[in-house]
C-alpha positions, 0 to 999 in steps of 0.5 A, spaced: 500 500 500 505 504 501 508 504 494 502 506 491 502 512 495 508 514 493 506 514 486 499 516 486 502 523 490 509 524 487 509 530 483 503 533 486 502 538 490 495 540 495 493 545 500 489 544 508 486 550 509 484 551 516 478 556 517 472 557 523 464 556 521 459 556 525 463 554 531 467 549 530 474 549 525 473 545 518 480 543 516 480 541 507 484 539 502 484 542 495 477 544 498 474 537 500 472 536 507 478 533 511 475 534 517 471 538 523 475 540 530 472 544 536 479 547 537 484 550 532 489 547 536 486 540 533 485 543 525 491 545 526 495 539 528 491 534 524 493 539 518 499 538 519 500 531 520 496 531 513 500 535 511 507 532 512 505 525 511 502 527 504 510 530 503 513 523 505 509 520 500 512 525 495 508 530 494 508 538 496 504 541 501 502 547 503 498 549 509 493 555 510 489 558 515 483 564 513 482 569 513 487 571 507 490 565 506 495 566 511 501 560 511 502 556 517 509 552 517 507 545 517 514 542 518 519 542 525 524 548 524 531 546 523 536 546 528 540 554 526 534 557 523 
């Protein structure tokens, strides 16, 4: 299974978006449903985690949060910067 993620995701690239509606924070990918959180700390983190094992499989990933689109870093800072 693991192979064919590699493939199907390799040179793609997506976008999680983050944003709060009625209450509660809706996480999507390429704007289909990823899923709902009650915490911006949870969509955050499922973002993310989505996001870093999209890139394991050998895609491009971005992640964002509304208003404006505003980027959110997904990846732990390396040591020095």
């Amino acid at each position: 299974m693991t192979a064919s993620l590699i493939l199907r995701d390799a040179g793609r690239s997506c976008t999680f978006r983050l944003r709060r509606r009625a209450g509660v924070w809706e996480v999507t990918r390429d704007h289909l449903f990823h899923g709902d959180y009650l915490t911006r700390g949870e969509a955050l983190r499922s973002a993310c985690s989505a996001a870093l094992s999209f890139e394991a499989a050998g895609g491009t990933a971005s992640v964002v949060a509304t208003p404006g689109d505003t980027p959110i870093a997904h990846r732990p800072a390396r040591p020095g910067s």
